[in-house]
N, CA and C atoms of all chains as a GROMACS GRO file, in nm:
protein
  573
    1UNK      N    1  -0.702  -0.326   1.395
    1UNK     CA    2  -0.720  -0.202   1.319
    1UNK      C    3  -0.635  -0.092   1.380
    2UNK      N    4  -0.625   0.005   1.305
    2UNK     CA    5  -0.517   0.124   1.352
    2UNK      C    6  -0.616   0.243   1.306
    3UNK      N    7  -0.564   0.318   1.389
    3UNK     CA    8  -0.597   0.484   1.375
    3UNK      C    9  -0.546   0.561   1.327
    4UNK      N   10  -0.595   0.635   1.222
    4UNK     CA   11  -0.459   0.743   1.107
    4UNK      C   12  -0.565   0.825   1.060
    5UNK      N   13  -0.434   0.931   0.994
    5UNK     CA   14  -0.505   1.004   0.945
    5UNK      C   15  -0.461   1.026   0.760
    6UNK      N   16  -0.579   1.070   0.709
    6UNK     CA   17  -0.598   1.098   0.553
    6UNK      C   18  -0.471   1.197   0.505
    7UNK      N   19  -0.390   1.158   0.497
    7UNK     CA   20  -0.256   1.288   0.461
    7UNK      C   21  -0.294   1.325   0.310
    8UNK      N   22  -0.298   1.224   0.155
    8UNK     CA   23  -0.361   1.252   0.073
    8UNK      C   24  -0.388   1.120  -0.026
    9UNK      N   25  -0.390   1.130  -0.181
    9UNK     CA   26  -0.415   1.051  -0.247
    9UNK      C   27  -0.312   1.003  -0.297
   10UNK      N   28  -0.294   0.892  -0.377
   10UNK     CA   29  -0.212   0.798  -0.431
   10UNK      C   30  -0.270   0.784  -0.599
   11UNK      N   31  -0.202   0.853  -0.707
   11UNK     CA   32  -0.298   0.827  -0.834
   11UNK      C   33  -0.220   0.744  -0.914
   12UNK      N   34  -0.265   0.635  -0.990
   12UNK     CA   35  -0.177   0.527  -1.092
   12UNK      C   36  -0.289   0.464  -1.161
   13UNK      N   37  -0.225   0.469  -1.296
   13UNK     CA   38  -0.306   0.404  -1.383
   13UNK      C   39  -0.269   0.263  -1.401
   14UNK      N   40  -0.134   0.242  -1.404
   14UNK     CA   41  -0.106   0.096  -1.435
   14UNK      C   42  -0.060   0.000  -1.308
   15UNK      N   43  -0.176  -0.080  -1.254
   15UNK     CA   44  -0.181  -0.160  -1.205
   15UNK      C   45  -0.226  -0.289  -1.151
   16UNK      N   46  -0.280  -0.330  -1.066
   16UNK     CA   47  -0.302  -0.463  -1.124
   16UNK      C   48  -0.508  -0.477  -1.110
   17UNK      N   49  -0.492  -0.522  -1.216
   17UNK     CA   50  -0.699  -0.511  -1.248
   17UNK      C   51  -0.766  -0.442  -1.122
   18UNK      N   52  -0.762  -0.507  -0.986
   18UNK     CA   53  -0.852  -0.512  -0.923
   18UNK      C   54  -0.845  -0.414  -0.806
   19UNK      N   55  -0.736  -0.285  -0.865
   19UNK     CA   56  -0.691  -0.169  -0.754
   19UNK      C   57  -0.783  -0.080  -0.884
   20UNK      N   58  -0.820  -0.113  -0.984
   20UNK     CA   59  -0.898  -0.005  -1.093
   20UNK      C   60  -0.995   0.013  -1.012
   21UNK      N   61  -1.045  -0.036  -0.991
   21UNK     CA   62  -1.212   0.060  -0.918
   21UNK      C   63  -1.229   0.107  -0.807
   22UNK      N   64  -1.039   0.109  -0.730
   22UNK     CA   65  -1.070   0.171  -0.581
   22UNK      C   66  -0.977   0.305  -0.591
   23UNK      N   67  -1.019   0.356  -0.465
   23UNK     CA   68  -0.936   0.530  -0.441
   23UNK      C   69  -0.840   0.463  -0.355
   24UNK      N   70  -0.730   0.538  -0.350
   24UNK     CA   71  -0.586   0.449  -0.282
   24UNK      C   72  -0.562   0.634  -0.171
   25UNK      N   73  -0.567   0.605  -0.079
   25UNK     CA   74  -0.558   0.702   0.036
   25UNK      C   75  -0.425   0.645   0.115
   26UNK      N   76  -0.338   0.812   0.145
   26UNK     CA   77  -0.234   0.762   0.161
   26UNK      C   78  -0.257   0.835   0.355
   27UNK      N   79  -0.229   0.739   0.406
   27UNK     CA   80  -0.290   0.764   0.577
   27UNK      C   81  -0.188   0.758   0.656
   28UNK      N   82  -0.116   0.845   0.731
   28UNK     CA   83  -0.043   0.874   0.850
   28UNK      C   84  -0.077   0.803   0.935
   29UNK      N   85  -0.055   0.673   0.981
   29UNK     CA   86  -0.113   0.570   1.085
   29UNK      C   87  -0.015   0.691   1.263
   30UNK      N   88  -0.111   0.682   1.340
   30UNK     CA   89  -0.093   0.722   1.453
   30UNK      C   90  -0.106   0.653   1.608
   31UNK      N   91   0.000   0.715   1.635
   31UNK     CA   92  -0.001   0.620   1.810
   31UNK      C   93  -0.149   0.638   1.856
   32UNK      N   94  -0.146   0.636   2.005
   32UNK     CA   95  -0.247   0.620   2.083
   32UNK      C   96  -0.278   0.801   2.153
   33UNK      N   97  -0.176   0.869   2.140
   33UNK     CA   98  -0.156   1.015   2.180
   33UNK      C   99  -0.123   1.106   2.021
   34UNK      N  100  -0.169   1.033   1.939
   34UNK     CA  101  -0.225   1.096   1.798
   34UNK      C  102  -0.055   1.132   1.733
   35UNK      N  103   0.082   1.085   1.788
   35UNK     CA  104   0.184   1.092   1.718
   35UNK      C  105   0.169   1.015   1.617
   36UNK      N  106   0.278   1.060   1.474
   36UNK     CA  107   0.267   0.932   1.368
   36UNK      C  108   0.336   0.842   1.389
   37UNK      N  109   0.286   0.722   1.333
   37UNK     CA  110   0.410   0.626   1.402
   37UNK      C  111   0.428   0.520   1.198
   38UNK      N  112   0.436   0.602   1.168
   38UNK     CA  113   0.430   0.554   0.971
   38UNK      C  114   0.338   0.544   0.890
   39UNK      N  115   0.328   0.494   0.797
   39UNK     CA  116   0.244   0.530   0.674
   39UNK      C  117   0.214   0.372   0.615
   40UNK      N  118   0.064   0.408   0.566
   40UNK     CA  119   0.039   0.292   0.497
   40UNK      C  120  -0.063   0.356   0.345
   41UNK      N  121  -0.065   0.316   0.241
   41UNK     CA  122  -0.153   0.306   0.175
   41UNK      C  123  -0.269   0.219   0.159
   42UNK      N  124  -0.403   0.300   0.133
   42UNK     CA  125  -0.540   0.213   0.202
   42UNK      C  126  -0.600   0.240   0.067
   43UNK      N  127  -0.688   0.131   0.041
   43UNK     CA  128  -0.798   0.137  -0.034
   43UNK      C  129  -0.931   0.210   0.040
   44UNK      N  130  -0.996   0.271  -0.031
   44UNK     CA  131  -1.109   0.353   0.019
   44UNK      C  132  -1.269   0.280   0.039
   45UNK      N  133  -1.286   0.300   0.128
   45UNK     CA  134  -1.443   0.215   0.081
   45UNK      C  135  -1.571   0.310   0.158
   46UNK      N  136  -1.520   0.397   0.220
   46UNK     CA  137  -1.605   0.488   0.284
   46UNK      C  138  -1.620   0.656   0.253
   47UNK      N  139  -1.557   0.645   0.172
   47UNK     CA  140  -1.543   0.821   0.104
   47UNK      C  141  -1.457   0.906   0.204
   48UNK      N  142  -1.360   0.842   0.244
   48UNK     CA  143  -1.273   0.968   0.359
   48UNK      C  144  -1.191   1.035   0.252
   49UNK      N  145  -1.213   1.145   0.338
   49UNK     CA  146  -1.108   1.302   0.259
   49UNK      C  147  -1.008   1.318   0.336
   50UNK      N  148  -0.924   1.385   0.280
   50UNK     CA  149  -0.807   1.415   0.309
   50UNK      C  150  -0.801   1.504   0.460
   51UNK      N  151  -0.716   1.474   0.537
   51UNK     CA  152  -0.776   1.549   0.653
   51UNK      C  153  -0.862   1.480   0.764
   52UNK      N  154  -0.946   1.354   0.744
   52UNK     CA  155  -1.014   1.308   0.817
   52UNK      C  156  -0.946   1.171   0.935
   53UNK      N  157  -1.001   1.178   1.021
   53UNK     CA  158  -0.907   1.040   1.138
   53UNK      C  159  -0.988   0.944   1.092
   54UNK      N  160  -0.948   0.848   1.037
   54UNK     CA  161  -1.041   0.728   0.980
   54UNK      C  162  -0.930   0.610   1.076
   55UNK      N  163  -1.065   0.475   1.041
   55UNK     CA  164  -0.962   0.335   1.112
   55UNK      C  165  -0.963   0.280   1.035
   56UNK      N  166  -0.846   0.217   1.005
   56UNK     CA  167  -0.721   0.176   0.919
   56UNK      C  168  -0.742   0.002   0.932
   57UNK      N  169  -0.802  -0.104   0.838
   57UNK     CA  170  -0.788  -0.212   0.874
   57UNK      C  171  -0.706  -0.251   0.788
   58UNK      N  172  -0.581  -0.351   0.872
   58UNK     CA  173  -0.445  -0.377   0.768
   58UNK      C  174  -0.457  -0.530   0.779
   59UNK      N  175  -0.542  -0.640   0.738
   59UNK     CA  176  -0.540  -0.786   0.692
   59UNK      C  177  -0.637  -0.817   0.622
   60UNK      N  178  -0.555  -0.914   0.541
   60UNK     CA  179  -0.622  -0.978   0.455
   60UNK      C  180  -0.700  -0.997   0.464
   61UNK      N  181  -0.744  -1.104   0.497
   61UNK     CA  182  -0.863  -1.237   0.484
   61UNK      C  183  -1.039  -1.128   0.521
   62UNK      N  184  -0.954  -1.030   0.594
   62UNK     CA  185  -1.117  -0.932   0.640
   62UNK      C  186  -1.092  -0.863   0.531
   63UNK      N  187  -1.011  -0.775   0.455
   63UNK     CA  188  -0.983  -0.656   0.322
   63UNK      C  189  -1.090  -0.726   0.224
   64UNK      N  190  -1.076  -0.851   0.256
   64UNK     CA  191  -1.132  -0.944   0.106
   64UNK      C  192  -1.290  -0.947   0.174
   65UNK      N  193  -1.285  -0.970   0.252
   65UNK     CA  194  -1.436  -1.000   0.288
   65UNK      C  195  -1.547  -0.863   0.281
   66UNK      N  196  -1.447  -0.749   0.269
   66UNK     CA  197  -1.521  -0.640   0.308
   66UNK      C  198  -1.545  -0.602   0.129
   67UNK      N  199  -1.498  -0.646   0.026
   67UNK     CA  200  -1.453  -0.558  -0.065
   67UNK      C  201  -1.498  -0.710  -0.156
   68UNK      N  202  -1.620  -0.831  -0.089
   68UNK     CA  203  -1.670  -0.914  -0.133
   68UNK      C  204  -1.568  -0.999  -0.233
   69UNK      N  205  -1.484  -1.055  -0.213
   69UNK     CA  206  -1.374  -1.119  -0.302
   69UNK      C  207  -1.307  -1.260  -0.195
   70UNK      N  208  -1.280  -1.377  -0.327
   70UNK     CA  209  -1.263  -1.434  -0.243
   70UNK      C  210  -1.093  -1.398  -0.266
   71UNK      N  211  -1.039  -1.361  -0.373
   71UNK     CA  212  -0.899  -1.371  -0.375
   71UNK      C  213  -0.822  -1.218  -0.419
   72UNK      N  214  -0.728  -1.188  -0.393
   72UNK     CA  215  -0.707  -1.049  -0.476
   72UNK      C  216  -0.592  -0.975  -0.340
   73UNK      N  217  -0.466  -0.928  -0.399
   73UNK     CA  218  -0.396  -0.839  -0.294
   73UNK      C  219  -0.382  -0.752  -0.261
   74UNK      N  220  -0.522  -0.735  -0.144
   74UNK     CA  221  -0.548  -0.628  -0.064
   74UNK      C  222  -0.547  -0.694   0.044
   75UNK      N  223  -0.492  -0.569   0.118
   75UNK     CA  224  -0.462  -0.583   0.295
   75UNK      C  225  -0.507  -0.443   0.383
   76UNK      N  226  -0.444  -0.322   0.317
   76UNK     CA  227  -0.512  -0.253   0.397
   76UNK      C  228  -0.643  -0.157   0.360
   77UNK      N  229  -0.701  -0.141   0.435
   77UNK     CA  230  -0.833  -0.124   0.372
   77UNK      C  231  -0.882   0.020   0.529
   78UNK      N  232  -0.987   0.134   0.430
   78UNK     CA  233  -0.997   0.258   0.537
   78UNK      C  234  -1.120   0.208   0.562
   79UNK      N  235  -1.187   0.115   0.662
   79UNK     CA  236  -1.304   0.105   0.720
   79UNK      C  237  -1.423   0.185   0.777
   80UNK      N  238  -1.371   0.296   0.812
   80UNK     CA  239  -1.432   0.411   0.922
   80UNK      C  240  -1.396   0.527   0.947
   81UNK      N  241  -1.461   0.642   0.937
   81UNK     CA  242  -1.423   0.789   0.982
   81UNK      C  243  -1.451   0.804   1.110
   82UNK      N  244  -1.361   0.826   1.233
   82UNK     CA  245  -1.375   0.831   1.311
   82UNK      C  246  -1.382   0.980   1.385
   83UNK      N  247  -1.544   0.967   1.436
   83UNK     CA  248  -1.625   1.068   1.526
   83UNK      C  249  -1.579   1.151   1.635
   84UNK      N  250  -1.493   1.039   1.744
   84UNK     CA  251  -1.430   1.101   1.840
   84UNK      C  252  -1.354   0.946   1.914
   85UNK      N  253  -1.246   1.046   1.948
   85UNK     CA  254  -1.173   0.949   2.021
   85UNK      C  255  -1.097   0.941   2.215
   86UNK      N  256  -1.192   0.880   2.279
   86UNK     CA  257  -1.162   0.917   2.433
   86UNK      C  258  -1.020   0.796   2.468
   87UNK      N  259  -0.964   0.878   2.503
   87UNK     CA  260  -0.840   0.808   2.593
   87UNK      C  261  -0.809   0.846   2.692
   88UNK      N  262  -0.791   0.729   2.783
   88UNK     CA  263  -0.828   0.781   2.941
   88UNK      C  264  -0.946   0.830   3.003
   89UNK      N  265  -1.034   0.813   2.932
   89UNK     CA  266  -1.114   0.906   2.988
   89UNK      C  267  -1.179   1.051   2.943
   90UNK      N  268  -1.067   1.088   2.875
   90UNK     CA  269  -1.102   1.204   2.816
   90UNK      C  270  -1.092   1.244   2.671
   91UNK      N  271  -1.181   1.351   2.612
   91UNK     CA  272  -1.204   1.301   2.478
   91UNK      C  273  -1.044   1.390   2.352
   92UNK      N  274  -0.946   1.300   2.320
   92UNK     CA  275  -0.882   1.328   2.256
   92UNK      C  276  -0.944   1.392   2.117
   93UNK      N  277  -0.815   1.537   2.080
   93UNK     CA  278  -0.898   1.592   1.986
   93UNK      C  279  -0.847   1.518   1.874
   94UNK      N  280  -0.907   1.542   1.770
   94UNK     CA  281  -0.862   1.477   1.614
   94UNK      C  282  -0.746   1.576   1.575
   95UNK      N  283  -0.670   1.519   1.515
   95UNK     CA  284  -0.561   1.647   1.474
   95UNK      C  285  -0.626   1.654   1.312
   96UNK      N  286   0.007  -0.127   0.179
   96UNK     CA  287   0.126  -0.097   0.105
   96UNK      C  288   0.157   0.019   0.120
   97UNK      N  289   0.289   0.024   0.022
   97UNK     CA  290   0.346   0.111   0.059
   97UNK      C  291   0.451   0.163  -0.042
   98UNK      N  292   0.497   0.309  -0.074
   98UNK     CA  293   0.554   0.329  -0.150
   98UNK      C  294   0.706   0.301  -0.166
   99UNK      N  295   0.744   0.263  -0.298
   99UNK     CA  296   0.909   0.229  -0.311
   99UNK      C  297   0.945   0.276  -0.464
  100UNK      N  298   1.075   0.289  -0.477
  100UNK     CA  299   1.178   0.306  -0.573
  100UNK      C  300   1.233   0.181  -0.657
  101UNK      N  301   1.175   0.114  -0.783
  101UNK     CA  302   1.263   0.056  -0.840
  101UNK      C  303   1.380   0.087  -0.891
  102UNK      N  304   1.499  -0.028  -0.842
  102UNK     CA  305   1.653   0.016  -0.829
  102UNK      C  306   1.686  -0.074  -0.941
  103UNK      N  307   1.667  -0.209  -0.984
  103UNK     CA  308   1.703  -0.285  -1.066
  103UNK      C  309   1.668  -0.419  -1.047
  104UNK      N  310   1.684  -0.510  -1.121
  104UNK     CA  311   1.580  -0.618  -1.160
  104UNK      C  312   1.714  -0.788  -1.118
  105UNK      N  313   1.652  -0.870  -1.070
  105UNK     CA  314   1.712  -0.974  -1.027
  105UNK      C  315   1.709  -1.090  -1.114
  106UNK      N  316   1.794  -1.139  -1.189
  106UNK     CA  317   1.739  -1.264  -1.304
  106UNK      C  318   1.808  -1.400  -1.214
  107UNK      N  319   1.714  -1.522  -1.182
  107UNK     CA  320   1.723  -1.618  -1.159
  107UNK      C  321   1.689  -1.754  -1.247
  108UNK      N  322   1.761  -1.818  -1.300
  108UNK     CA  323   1.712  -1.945  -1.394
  108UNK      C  324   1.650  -2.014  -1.340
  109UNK      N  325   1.720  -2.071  -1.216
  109UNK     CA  326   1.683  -2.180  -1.112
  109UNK      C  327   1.605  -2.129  -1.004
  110UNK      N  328   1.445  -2.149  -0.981
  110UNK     CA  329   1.368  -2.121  -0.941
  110UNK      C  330   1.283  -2.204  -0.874
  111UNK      N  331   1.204  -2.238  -0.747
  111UNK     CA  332   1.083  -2.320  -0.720
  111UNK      C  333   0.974  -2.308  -0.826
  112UNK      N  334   0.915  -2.401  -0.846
  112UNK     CA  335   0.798  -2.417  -0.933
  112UNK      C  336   0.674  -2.321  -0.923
  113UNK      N  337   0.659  -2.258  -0.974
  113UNK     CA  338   0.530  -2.146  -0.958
  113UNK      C  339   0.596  -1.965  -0.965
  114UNK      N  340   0.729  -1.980  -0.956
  114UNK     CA  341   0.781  -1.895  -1.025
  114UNK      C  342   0.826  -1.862  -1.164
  115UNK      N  343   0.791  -1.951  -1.190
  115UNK     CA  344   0.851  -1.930  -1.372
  115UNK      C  345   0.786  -1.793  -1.424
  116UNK      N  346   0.883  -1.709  -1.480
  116UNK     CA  347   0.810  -1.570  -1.549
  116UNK      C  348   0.788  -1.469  -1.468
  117UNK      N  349   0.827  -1.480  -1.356
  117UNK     CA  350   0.788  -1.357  -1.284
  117UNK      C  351   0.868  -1.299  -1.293
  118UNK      N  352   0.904  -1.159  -1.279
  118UNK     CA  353   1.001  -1.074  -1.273
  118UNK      C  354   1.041  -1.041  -1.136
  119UNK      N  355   1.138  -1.053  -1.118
  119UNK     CA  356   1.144  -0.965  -0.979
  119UNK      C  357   1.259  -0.876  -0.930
  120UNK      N  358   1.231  -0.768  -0.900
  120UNK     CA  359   1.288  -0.604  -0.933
  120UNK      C  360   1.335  -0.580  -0.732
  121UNK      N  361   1.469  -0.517  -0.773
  121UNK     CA  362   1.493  -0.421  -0.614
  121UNK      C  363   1.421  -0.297  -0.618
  122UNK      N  364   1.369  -0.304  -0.480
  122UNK     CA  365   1.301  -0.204  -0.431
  122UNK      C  366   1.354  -0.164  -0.324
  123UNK      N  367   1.350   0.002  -0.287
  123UNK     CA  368   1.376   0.096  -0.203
  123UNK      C  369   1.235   0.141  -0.125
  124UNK      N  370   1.235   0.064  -0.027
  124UNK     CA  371   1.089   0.161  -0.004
  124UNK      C  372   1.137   0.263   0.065
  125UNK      N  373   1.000   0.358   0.069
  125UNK     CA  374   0.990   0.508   0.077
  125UNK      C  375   0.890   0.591   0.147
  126UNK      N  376   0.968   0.630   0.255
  126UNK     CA  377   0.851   0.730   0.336
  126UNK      C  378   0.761   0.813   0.298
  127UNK      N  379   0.656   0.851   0.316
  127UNK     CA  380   0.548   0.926   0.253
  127UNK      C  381   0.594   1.021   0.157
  128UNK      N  382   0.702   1.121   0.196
  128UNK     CA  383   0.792   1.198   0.137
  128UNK      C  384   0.882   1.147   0.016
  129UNK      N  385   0.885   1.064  -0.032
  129UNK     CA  386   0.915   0.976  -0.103
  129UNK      C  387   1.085   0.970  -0.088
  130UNK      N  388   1.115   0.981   0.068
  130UNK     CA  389   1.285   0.950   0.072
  130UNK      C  390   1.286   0.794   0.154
  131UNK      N  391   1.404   0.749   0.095
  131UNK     CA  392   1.470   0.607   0.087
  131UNK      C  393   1.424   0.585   0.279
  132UNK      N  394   1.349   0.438   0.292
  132UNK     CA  395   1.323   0.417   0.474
  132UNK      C  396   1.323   0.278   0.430
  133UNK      N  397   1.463   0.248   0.517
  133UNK     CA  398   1.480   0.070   0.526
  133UNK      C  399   1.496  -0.003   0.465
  134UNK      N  400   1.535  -0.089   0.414
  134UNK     CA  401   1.625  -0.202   0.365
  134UNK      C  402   1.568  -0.248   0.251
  135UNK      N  403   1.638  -0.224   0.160
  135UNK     CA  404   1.597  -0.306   0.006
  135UNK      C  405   1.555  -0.434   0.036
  136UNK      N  406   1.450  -0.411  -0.072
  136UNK     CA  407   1.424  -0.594  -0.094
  136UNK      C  408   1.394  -0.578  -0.218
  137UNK      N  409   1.337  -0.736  -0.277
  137UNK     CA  410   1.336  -0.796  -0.394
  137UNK      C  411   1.160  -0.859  -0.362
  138UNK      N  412   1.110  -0.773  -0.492
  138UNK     CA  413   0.943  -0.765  -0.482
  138UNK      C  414   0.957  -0.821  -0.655
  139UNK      N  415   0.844  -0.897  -0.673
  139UNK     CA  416   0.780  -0.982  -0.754
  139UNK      C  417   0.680  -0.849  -0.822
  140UNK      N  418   0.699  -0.832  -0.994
  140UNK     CA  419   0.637  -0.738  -1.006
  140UNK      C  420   0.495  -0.764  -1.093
  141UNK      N  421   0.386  -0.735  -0.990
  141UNK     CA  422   0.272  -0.787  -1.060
  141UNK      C  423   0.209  -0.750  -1.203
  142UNK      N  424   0.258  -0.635  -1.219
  142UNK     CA  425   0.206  -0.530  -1.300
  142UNK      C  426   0.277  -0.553  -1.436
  143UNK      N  427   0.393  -0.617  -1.414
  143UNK     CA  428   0.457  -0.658  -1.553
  143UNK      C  429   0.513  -0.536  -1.599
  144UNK      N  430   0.540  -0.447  -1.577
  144UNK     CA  431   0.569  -0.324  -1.646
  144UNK      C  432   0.629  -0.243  -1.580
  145UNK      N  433   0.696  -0.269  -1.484
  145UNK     CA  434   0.749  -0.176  -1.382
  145UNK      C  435   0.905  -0.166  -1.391
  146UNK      N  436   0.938  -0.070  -1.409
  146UNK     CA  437   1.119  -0.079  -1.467
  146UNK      C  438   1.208  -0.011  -1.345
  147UNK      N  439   1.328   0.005  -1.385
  147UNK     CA  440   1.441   0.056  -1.304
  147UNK      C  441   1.404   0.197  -1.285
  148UNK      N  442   1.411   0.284  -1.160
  148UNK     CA  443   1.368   0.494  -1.166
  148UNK      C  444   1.193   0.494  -1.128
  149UNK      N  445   1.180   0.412  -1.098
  149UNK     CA  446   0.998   0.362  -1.169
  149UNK      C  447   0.958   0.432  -1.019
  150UNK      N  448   0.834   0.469  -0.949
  150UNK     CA  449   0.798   0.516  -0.831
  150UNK      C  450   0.654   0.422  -0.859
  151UNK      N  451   0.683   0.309  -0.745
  151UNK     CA  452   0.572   0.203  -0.772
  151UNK      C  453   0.495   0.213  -0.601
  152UNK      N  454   0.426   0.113  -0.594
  152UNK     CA  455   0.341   0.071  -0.439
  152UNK      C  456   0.353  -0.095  -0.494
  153UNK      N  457   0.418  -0.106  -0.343
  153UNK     CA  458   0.364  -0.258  -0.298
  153UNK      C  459   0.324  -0.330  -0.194
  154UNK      N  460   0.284  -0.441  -0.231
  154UNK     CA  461   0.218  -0.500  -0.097
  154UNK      C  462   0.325  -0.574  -0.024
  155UNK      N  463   0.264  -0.627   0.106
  155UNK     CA  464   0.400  -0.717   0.133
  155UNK      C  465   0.305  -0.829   0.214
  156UNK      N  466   0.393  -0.941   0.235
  156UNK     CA  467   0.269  -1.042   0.341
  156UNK      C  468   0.253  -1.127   0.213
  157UNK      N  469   0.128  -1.215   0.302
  157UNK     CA  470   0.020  -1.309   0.214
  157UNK      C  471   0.032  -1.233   0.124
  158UNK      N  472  -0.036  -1.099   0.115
  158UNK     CA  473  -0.106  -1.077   0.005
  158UNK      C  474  -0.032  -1.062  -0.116
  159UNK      N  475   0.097  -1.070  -0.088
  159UNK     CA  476   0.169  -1.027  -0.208
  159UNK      C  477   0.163  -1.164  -0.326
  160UNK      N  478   0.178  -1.292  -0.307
  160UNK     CA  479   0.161  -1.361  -0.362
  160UNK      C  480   0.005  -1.371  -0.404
  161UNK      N  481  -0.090  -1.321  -0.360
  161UNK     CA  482  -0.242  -1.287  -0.443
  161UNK      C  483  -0.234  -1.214  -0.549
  162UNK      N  484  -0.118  -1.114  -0.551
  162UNK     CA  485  -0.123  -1.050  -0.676
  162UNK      C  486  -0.100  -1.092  -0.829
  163UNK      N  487  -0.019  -1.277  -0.821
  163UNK     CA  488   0.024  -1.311  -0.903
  163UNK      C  489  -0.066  -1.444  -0.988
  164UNK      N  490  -0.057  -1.450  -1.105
  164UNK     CA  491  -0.163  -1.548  -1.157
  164UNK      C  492  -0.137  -1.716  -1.084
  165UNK      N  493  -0.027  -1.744  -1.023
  165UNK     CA  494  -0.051  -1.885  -0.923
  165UNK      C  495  -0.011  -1.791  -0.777
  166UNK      N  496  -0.119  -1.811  -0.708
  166UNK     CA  497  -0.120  -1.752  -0.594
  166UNK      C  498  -0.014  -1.815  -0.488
  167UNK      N  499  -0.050  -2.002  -0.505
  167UNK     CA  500   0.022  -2.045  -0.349
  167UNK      C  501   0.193  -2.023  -0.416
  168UNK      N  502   0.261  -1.920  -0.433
  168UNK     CA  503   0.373  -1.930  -0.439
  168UNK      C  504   0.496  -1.898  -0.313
  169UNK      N  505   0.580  -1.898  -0.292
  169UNK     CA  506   0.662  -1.865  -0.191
  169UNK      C  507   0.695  -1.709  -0.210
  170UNK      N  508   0.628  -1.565  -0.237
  170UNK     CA  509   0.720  -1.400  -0.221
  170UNK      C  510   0.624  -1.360  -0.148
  171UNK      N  511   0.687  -1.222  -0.130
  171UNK     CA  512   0.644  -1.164   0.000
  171UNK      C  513   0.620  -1.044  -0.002
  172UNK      N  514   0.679  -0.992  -0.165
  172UNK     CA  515   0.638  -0.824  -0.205
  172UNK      C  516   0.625  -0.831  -0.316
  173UNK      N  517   0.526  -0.776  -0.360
  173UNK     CA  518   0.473  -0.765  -0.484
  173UNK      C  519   0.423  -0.624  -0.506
  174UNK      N  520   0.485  -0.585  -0.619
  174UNK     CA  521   0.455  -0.409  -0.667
  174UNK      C  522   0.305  -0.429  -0.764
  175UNK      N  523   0.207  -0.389  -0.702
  175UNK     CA  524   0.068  -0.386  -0.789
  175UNK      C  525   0.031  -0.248  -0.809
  176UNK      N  526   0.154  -0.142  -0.835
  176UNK     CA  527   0.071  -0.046  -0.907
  176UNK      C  528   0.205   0.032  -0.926
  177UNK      N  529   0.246   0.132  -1.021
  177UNK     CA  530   0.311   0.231  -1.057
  177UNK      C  531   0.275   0.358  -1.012
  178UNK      N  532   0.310   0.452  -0.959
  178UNK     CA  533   0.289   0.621  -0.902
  178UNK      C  534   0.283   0.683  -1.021
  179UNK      N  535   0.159   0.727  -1.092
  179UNK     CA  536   0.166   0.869  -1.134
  179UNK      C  537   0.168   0.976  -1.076
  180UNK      N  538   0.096   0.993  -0.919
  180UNK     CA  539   0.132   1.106  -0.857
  180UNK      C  540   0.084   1.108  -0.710
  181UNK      N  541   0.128   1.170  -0.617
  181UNK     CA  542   0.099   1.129  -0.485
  181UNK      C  543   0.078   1.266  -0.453
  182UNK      N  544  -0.038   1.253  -0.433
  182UNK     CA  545  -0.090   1.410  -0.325
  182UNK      C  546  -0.107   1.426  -0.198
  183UNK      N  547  -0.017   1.484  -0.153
  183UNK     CA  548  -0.015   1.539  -0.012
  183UNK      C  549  -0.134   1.650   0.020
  184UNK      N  550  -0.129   1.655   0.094
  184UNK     CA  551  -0.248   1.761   0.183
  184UNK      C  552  -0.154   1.902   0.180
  185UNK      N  553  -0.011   1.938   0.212
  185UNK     CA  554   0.026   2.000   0.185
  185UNK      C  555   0.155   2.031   0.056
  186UNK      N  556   0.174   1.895  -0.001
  186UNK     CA  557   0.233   1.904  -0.064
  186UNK      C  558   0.210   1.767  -0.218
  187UNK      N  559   0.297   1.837  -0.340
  187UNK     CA  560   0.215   1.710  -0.465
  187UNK      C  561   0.335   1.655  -0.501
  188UNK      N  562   0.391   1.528  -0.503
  188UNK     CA  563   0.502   1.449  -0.556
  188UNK      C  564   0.450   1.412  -0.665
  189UNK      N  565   0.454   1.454  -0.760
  189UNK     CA  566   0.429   1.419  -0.895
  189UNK      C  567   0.535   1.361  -0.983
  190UNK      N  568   0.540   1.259  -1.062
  190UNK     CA  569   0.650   1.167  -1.117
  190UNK      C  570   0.632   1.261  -1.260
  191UNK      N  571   0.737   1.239  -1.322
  191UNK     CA  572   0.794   1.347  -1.426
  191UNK      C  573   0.660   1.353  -1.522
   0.00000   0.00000   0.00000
């Protein structure tokens, strides 16, 4: 899993069946010292807003398991809003 | 996934088996900002409807061949959705 943040939304009507019933969040994936290190688009499954440090899960075989499916192409998926984050020791702020 | 630019479309007769009918289109992918980052490729378009100017998302990996009605096929990017509009936190890329 990776650590990013909520930059904004992704809106499209025409695509393939099984992206219709999800929110597509477009997330600034970030190093370990909160630099960006690129971008991924995530399906939503936890209600994160724009603005929030959520964790970023980018594979398959778990996207599907989480989102109850046995087949369908999803990979990355926003698992978690994340509370706080200590590195080193000490508690890194959220940007 | 991730956002890209359809550039134009690839026609092949001679194909492995499980490709028949698919389309498959050059893509530019595209930094959040929606400017040109890294090397064209040739994505399988799930959506059936995705043309040349087009501001699409695709997958890449396994999953890209999930997007298509015979899954075990041999691609590796597949466009499963078209951009109507991408909202930034500080800024809105909106397609025409």
């Amino acid at each position: 899993m990776k650590v990013g943040r909520v930059a904004g939304t992704v809106i499209s009507t025409i695509n393939i069946p099984l992206l219709d019933e999800h929110r597509l969040l477009l997330c600034d994936v970030e190093d370990v010292d909160g630099r960006p290190s690129g971008y991924t688009i995530a399906v939503d499954v936890v209600d994160a807003g724009v603005g929030d440090t959520v964790l970023i899960l980018d594979e398959g075989s778990s996207a599907r398991q989480i989102l109850g499916l046995d087949h369908g192409a999803i990979r990355a998926v926003v698992v978690g809003i994340v509370d706080e984050l200590v590195v080193d020791g000490e508690i890194r702020p959220l940007t | 996934m991730q956002l890209g630019r359809v550039l134009g479309s690839v026609v092949a007769t001679e194909k492995v088996s499980g490709l028949e009918g698919i389309r498959f289109l050059i893509v530019q992918p595209l930094d959040r900002g929606s400017r040109p980052d890294g090397e064209t490729l040739v994505a399988a378009d799930a959506v059936s409807m995705a043309g040349p100017g087009e501001l699409v998302y695709f997958v890449a990996s396994r999953e890209a061949a999930e997007a298509l009605p015979e899954r075990f096929v041999p691609v590796d990017h597949a466009i499963v959705g078209i951009v109507d509009a991408v909202h930034l936190d500080a800024v809105h890329l909106e397609e025409e």
